[in-house]
DSSP file (Angstrom, degrees, kcal/mol; ACC not computed):
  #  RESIDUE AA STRUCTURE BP1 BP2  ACC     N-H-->O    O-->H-N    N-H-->O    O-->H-N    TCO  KAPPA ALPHA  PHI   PSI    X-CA   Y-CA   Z-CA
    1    1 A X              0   0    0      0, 0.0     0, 0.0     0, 0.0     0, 0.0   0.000 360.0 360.0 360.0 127.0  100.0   65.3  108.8
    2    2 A X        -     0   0    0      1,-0.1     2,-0.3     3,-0.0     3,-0.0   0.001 360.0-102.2 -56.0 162.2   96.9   65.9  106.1
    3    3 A X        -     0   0    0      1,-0.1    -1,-0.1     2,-0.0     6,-0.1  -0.581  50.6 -83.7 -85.0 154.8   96.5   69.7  105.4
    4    4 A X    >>  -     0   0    0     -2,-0.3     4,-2.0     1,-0.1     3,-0.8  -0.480  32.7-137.5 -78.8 141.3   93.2   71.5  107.5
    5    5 A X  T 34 S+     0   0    0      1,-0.3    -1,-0.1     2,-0.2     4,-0.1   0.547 106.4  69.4 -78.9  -6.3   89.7   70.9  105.5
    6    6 A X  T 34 S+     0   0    0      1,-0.1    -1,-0.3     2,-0.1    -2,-0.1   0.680  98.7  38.5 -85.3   7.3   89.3   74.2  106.4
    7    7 A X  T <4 S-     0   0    0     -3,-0.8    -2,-0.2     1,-0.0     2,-0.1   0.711 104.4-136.8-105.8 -52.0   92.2   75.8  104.0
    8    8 A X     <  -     0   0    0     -4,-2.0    -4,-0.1     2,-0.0    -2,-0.1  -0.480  40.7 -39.5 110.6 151.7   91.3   73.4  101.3
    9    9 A X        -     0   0    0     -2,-0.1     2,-0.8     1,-0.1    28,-0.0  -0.283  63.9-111.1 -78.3 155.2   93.9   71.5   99.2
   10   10 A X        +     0   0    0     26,-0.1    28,-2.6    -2,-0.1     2,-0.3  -0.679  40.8 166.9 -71.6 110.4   97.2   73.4   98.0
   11   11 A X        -     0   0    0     -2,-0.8     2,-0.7    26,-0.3    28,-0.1  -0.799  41.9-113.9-121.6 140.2   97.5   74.1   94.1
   12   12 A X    >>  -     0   0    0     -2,-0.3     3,-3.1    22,-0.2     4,-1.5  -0.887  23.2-140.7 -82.2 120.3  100.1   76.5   93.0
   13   13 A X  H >> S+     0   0    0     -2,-0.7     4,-1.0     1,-0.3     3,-0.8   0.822 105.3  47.7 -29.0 -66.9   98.6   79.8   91.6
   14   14 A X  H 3> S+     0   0    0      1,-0.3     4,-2.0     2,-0.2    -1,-0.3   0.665 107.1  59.8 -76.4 -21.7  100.8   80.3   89.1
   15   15 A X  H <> S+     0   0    0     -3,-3.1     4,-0.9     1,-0.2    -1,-0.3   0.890 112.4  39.9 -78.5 -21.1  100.2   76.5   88.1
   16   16 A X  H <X S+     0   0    0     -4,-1.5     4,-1.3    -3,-0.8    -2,-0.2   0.677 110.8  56.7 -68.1 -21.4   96.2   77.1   87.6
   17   17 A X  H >< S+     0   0    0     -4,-1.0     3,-1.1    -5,-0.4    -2,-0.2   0.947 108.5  51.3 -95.8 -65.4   96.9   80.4   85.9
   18   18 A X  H 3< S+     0   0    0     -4,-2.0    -1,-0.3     1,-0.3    -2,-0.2   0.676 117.0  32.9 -47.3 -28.8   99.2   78.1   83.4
   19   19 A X  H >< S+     0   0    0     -4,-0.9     3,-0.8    11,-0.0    -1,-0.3   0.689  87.2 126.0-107.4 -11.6   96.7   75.4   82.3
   20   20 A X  T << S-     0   0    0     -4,-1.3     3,-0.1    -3,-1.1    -3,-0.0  -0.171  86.2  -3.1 -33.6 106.1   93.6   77.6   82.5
   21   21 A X  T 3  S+     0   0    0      1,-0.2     2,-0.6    -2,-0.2    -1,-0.2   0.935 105.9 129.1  80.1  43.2   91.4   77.6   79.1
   22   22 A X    <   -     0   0    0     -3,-0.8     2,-0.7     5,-0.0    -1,-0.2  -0.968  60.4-128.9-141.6 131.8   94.2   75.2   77.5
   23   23 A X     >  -     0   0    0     -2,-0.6     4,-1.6     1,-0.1    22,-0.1  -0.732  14.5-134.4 -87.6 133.5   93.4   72.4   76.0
   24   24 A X  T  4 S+     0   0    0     -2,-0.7    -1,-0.1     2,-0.2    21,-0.1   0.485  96.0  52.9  -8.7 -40.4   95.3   69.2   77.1
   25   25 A X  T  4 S+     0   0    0      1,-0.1    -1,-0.2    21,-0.1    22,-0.1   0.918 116.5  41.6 -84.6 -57.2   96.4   67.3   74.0
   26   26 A X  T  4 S+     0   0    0     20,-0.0    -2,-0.2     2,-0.0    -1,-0.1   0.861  90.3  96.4 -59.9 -34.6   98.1   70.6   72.4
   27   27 A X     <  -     0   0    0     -4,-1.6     3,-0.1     1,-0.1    20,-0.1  -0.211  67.6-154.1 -69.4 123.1   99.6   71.7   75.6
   28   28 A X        -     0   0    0      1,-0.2    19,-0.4    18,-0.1     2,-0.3  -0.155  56.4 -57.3 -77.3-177.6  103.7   70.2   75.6
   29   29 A X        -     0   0    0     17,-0.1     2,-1.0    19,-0.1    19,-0.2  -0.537  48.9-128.7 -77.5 139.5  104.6   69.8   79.3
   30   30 A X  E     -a   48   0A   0     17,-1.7    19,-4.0    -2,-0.3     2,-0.2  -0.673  20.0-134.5 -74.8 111.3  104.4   72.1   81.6
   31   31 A X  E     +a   49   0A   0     -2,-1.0     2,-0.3    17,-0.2    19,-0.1  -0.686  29.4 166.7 -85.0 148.6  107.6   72.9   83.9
   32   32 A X  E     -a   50   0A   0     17,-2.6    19,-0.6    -2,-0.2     3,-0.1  -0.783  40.0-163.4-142.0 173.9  107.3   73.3   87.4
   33   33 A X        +     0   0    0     -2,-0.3     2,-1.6    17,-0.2     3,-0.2   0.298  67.8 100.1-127.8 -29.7  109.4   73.4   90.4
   34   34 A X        +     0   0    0      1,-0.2   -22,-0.2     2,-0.1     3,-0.1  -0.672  35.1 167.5 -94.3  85.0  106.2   72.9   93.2
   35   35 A X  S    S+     0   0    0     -2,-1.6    36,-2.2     1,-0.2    35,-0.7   0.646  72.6  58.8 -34.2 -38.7  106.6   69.3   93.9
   36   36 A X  S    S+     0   0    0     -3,-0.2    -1,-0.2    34,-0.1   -26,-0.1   0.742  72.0 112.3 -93.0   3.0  104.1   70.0   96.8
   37   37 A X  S    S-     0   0    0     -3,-0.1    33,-2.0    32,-0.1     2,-0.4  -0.265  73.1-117.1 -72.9 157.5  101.0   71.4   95.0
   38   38 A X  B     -C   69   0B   0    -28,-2.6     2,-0.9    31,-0.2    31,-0.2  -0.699  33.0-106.0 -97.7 149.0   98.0   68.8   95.3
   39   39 A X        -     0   0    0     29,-2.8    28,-2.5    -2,-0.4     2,-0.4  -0.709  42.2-155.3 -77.7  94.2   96.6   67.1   91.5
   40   40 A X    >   -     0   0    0     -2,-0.9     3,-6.0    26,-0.2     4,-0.3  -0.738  25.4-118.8-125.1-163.6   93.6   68.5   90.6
   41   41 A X  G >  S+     0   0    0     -2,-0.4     3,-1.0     1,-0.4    -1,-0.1   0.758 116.1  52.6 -41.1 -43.3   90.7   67.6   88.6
   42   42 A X  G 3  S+     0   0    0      1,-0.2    -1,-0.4     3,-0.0    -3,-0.0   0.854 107.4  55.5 -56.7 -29.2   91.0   70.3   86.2
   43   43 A X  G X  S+     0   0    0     -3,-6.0     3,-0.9     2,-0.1     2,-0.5   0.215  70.8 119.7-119.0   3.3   95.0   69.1   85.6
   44   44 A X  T <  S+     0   0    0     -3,-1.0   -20,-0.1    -4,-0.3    18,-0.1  -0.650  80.9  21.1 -72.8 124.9   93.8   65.3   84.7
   45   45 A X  T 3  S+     0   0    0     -2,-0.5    -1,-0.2     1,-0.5     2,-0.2   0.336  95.7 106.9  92.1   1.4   95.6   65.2   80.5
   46   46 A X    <   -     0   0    0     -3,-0.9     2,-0.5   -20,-0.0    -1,-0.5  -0.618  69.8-137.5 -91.8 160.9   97.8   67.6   80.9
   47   47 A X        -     0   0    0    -19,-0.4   -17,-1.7    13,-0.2     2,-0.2  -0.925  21.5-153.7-142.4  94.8  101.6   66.3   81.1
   48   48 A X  E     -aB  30  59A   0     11,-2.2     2,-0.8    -2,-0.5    11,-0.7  -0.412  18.5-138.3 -52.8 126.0  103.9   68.0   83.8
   49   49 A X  E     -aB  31  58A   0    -19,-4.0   -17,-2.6     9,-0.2     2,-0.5  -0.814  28.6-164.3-110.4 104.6  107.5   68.5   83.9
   50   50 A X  E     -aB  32  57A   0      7,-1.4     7,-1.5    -2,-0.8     2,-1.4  -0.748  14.2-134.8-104.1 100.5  108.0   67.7   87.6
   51   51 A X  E     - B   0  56A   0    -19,-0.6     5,-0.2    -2,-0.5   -16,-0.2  -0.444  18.7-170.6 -87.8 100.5  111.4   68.9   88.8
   52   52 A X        -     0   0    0     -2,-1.4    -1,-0.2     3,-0.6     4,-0.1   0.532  65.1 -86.3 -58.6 -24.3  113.7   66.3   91.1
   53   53 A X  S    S+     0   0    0      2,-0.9    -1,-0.1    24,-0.0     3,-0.1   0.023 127.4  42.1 138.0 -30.5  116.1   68.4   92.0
   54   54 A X  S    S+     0   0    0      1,-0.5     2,-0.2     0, 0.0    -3,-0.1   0.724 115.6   3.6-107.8 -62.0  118.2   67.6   88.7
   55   55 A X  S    S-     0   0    0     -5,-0.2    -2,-0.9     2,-0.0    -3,-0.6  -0.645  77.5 -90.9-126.8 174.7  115.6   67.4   85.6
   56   56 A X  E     -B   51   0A   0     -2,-0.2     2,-0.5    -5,-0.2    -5,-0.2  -0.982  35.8-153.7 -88.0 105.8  112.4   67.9   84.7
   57   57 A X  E     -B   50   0A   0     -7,-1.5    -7,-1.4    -2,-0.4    16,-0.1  -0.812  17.1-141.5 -43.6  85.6  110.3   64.3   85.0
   58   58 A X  E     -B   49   0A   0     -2,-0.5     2,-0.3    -9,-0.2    -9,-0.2  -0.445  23.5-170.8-101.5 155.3  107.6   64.7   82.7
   59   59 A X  E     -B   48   0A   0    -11,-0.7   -11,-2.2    15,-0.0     2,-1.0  -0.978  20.1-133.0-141.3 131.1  104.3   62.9   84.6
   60   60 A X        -     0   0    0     -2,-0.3   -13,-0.2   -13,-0.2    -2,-0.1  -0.539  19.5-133.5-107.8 102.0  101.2   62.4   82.8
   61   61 A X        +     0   0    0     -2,-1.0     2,-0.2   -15,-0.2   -16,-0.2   0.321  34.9 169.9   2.1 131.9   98.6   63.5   84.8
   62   62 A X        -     0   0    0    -18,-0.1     4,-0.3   -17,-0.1   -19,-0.1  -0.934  50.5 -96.3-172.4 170.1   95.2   60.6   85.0
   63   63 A X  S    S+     0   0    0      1,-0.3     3,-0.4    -2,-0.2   -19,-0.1   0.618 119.8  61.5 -76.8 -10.1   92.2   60.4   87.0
   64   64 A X  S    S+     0   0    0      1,-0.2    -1,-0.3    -3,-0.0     4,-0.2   0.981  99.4  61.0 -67.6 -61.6   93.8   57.9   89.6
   65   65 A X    >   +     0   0    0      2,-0.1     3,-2.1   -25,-0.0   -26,-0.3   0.506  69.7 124.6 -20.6 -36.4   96.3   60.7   90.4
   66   66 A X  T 3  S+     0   0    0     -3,-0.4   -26,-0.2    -4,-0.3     3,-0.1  -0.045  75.8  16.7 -55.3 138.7   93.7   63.1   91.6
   67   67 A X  T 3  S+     0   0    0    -28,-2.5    -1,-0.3     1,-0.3   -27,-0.1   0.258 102.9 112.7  37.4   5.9   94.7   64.5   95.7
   68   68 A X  S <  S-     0   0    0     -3,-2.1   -29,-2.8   -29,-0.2    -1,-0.3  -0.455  73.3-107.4 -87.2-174.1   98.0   63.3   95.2
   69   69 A X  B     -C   38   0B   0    -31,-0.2     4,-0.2     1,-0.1   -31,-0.2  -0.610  15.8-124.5 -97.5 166.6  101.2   65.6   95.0
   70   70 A X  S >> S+     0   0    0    -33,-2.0     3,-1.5   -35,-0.7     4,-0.6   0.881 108.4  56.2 -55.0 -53.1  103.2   66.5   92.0
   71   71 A X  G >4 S+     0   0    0    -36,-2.2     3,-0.9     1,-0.3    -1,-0.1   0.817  82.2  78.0 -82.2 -16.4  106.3   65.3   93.7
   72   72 A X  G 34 S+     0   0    0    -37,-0.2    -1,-0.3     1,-0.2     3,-0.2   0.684  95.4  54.9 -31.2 -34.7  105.2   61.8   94.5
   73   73 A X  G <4 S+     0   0    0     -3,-1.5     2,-0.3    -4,-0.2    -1,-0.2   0.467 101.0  55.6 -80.5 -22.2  106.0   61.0   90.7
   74   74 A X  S << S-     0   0    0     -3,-0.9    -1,-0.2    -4,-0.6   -17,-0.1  -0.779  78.4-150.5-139.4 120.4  109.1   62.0   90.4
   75   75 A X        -     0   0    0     -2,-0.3   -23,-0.1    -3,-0.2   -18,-0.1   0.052   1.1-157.3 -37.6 157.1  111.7   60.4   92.9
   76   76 A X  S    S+     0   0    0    -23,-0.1     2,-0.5   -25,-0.1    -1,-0.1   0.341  70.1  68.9 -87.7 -15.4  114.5   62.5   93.7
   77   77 A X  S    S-     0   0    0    -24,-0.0     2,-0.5     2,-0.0    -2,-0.1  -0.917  77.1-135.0-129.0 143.6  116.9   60.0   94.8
   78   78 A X        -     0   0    0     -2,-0.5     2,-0.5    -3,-0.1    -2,-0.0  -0.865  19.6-119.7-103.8 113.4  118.3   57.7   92.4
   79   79 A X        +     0   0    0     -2,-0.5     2,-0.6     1,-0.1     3,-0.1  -0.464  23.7 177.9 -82.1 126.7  118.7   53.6   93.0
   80   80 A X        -     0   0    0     -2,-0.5    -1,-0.1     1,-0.1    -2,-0.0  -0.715  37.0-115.9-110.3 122.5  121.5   52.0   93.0
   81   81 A X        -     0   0    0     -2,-0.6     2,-0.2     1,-0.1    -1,-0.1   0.262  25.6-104.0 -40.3-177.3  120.8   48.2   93.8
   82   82 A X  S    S+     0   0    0     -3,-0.1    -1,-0.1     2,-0.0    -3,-0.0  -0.626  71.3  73.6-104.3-176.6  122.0   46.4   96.8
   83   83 A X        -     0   0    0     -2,-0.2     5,-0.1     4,-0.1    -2,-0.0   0.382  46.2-148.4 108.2 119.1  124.9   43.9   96.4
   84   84 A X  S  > S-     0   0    0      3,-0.1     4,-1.8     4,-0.0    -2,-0.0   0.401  70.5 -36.1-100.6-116.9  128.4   43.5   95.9
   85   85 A X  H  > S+     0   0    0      1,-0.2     4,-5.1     2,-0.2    -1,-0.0   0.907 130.5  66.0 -77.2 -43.7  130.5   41.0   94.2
   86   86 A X  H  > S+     0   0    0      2,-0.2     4,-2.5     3,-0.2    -1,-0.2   0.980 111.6  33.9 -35.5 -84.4  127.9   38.2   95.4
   87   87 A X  H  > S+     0   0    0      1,-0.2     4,-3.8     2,-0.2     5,-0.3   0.929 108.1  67.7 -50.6 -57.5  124.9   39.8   93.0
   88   88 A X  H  X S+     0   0    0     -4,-1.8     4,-1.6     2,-0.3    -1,-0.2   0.824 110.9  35.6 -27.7 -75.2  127.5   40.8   90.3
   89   89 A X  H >X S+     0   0    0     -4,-5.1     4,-2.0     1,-0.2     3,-1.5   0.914 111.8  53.5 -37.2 -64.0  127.9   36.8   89.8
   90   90 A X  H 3X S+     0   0    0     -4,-2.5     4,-1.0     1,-0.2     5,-0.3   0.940 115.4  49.9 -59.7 -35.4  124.3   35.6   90.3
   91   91 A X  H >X S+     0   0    0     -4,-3.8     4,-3.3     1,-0.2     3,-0.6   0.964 107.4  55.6 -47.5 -42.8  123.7   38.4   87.4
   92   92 A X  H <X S+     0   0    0     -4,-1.6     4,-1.6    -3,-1.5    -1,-0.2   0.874 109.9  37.4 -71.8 -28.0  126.1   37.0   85.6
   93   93 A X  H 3X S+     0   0    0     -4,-2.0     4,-0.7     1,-0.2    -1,-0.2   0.495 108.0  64.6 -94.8  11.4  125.0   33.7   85.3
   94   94 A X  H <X S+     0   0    0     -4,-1.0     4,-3.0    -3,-0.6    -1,-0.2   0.798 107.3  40.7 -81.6 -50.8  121.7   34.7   85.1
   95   95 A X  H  X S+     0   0    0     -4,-3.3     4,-3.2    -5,-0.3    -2,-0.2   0.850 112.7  56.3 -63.6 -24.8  122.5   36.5   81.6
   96   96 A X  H  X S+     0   0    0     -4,-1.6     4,-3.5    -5,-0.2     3,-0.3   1.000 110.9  45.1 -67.1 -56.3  124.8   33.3   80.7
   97   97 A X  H  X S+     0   0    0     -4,-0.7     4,-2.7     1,-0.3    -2,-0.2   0.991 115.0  51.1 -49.6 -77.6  121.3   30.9   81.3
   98   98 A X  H  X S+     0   0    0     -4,-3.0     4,-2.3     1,-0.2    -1,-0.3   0.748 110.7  46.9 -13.0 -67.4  119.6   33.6   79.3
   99   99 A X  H  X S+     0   0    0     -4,-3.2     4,-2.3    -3,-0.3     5,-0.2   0.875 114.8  41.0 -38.7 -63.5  122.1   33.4   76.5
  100  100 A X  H  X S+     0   0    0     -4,-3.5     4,-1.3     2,-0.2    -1,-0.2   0.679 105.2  71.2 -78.2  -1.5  122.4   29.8   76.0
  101  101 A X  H  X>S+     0   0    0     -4,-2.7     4,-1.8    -5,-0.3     5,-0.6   0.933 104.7  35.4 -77.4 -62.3  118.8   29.7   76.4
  102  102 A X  H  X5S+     0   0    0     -4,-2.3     4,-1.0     2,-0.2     3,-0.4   0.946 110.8  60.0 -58.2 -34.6  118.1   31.4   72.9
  103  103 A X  H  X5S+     0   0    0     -4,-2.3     4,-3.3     1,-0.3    -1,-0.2   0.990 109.5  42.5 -66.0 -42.3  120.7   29.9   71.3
  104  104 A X  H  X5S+     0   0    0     -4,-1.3     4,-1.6    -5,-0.2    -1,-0.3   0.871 114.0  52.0 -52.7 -38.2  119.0   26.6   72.2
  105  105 A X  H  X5S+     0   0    0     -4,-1.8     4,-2.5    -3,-0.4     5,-0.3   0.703 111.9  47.3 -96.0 -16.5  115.6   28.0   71.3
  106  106 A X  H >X<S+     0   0    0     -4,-1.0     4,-2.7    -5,-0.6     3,-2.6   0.999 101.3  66.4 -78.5 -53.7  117.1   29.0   68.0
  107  107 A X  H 3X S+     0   0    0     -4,-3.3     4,-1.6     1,-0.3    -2,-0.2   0.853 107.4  44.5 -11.8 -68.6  118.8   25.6   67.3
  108  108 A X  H 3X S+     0   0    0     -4,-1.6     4,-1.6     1,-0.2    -1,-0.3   0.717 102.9  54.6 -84.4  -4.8  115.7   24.3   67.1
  109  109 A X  H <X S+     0   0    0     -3,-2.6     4,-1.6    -4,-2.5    -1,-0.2   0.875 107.9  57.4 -78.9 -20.0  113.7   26.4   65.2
  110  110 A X  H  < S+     0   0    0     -4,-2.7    -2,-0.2    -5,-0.3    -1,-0.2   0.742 103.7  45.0 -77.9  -9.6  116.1   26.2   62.8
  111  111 A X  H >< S+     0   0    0     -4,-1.6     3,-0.8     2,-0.2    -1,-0.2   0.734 109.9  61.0 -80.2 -36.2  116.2   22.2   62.3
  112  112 A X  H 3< S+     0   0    0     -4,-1.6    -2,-0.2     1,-0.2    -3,-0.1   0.676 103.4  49.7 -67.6 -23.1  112.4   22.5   62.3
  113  113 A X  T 3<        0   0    0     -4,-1.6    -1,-0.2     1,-0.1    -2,-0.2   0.311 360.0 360.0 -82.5  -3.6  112.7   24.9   59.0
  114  114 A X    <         0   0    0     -3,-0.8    -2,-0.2     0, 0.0    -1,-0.1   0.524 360.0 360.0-108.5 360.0  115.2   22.4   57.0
């Protein structure tokens, strides 16, 4: 459920008070911890360190970004593919294809140089 137009979007204080009158480029990332605060327009070039629960994610702020949250940008949960033994193979014989595919490619540049 959107937040009421009547509140106005949510910024963390303390995150305004920290990029106020600071110029972008010089500015390292900032850490935070308020995932939920909303991106604004003042915070577009600035480079965040958006904290997952683990690290800091550093996210660089741009003009698309603008009403989204902080914590949209860095996941918290980490993916581990699907697949068992079945993918393991088709990986493997993907990387084998791969392999002999450069060797092939190489083969021939190198009869095309003698």
């Amino acid at each position: 459920m959107t937040r009421s137009l009547s509140k106005g979007p949510y910024i963390d204080p303390k995150l305004l008070k920290k990029i106020e009158g600071k110029n972008p480029i010089q500015t390292g990332a900032i850490k935070t911890w308020s995932r939920d605060s909303q991106i604004a327009p003042e915070m577009v070039g600035f480079t965040f360190g958006v904290h997952n629960g683990k690290q800091h994610i550093e996210v660089l702020v741009t003009e698309d970004m603008v009403g989204h949250r902080l914590g949209e940008f860095s996941p918290t949960r980490k993916f581990t593919r699907h697949g068992g033994k079945m993918q393991k193979d088709l990986d493997q014989k993907k990387k084998e294809a791969e392999i002999s595919a450069a060797k092939a490619a190489k083969a021939t540049s190198d009869t095309k140089k003698k």
